[in-house]
N, C-alpha and C positions, 0 to 999 in steps of 0.2 A: 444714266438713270438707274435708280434703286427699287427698292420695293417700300423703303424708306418711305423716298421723294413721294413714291406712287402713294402710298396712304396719307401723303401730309397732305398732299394735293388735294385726296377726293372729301378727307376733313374741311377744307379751305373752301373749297367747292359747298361744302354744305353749310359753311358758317355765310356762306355769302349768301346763299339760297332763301336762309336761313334768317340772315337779316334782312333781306328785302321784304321778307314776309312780318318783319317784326317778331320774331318766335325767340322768347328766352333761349332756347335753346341752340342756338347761335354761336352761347358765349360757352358751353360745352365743347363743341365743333373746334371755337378756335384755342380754346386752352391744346386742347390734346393735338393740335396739328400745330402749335409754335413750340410745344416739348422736343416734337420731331426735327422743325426746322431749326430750332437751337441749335442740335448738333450737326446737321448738313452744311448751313451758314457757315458754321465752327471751319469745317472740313474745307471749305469751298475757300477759304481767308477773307470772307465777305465780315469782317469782325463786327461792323456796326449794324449789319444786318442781323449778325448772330446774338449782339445784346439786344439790338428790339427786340429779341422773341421773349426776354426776360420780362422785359415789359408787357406785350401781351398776356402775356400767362397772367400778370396781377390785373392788365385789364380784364381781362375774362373776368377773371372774379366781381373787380367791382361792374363793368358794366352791367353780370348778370345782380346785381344786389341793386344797381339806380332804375334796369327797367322791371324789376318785382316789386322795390318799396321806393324808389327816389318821387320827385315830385312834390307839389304841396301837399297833397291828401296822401302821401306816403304807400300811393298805391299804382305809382310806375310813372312814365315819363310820357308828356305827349310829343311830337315835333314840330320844332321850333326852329326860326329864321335867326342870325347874326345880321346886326347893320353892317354897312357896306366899311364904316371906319373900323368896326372890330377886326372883320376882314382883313383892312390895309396892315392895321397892326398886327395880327396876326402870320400875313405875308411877310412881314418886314422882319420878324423876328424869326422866323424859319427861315429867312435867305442869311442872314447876316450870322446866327448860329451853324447853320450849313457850313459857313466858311471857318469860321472858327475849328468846330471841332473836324470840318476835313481838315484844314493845317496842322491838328494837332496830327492825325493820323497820317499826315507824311512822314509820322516820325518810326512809323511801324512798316512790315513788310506788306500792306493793306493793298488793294489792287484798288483802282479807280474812288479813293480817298473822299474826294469833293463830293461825286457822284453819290456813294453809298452815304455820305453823310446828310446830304439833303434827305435821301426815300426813308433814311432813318427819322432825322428832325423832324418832318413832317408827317410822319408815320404815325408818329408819337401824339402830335397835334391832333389829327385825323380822326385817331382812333378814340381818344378824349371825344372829339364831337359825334366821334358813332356812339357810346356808350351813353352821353348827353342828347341823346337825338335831333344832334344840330342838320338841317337838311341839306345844307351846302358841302356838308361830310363827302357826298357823292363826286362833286366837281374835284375835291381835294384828293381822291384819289383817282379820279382819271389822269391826273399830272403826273402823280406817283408811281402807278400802274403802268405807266408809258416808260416814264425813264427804268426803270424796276425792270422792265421787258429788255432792254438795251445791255443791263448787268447781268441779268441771266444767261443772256444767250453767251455773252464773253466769257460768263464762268465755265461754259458749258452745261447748264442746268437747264436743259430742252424744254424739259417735261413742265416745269416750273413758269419758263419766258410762257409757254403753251398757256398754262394756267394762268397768267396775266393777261395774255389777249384774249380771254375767254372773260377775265374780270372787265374789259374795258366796255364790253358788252353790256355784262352784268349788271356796272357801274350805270349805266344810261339807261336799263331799266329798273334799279332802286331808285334810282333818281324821279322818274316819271312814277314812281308806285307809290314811293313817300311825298312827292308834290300833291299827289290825286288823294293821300291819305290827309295831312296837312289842310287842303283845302277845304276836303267836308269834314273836318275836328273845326276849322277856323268858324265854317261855316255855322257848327249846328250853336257854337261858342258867341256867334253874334245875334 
C-alpha cells in the first residue's frame, strides 16, 4: 500500500458516492483518481488495467459534458433501461473481445492476461453506460468488481481488492437508488 493507492482510493470512493447520487461531480473524482491509477496499474504490470485509466480520464470528461448538456433538451441525461437483445449483444461482444485481446496479451509479460482483459473490455462498456445513464450499468459492474477483487489481491494491491468489496456494496445500492430514481422520472413522464 501507498499513499498513492490511498488517495486514488478515497477519490474512487467519492466518484462512486458521487454517482449514486447523480452529482456531476463524480466525473471530477474519477478523472483525478485514474491519473493516480494510470501509474500504479503501470507498476503493478496489470497493463490493460493501466490503459483503461487512459480511457477514464477522457471518460470523465465527456461523461461530465452528456450529464450537463447531453439529452434531447441539451440539459442532462435522464435513466434509461437497454432491451434485453442489446444486452445479449452487448455481452457477446465483451466476451469474445475479452479473448482476443487477452491472446494478444499473452504475448507480453502481462500477469492473468484473459482475466485483466475482460475487467478491462467491459470496463470500457460499463463506463460508456454510466456516463449515458444506462441503469443496468450497476449489474455490469458487480461482475467486474468481483473478478477485479480476485486480480487485486494476486497483485497484491490490498487496499484496492478492499475498495472493490466496498464497491460491490455500493454497486447494489446505486442500483436500488437509480431504479427508485428511474421509476418516479418513468412515472411522472407517464
Amino acid at each position: 500500500m501507498s499513499v498513492a493507492e490511498l488517495v486514488a482510493v478515497v477519490l474512487a470512493v467519492a466518484y462512486l458516492l458521487l454517482a449514486i447520487r447523480q452529482n456531476i461531480w463524480c466525473w471530477a473524482a474519477a478523472l483525478c483518481s485514474s491519473v493516480i491509477y494510470l501509474w500504479l496499474f503501470f507498476d503493478a504490470r496489470l497493463y490493460m488495467e493501466s490503459a483503461l485509466q487512459i480511457f477514464y480520464v477522457a471518460m470523465a470528461v465527456y461523461g461530465w459534458h452528456q450529464w450537463k448538456h447531453g439529452g434531447d433538451d441539451g440539459r442532462g441525461l435522464h435513466i434509461v433501461t437497454w432491451r434485453f437483445r442489446t444486452h445479449a449483444l452487448v455481452i457477446s461482444g465483451v466476451l469474445i473481445l475479452s479473448v482476443g485481446v487477452g491472446w494478444a496479451m499473452t504475448a507480453t509479460d502481462a500477469v492473468f492476461p484473459y482475466l485483466d482483459s475482460f475487467t478491462t473490455v467491459a470496463a470500457v462498456v460499463t463506463t460508456y453506460m454510466v456516463a449515458r445513464k444506462i441503469l443496468e450499468n450497476w449489474v455490469y459492474w458487480f461482475v467486474i468488481d468481483s473478478v477485479a477483487i480476485y486480480l487485486y489481491i494476486a497483485r497484491e494491491l490490498y487496499l484496492t481488492s478492499a475498495l472493490f468489496v466496498a464497491y460491490l456494496v455500493l454497486v447494489i445500492v446505486g442500483f436500488r437508488r437509480w431504479r427508485r430514481d428511474w421509476r418516479a422520472e418513468t412515472a411522472a413522464e407517464a
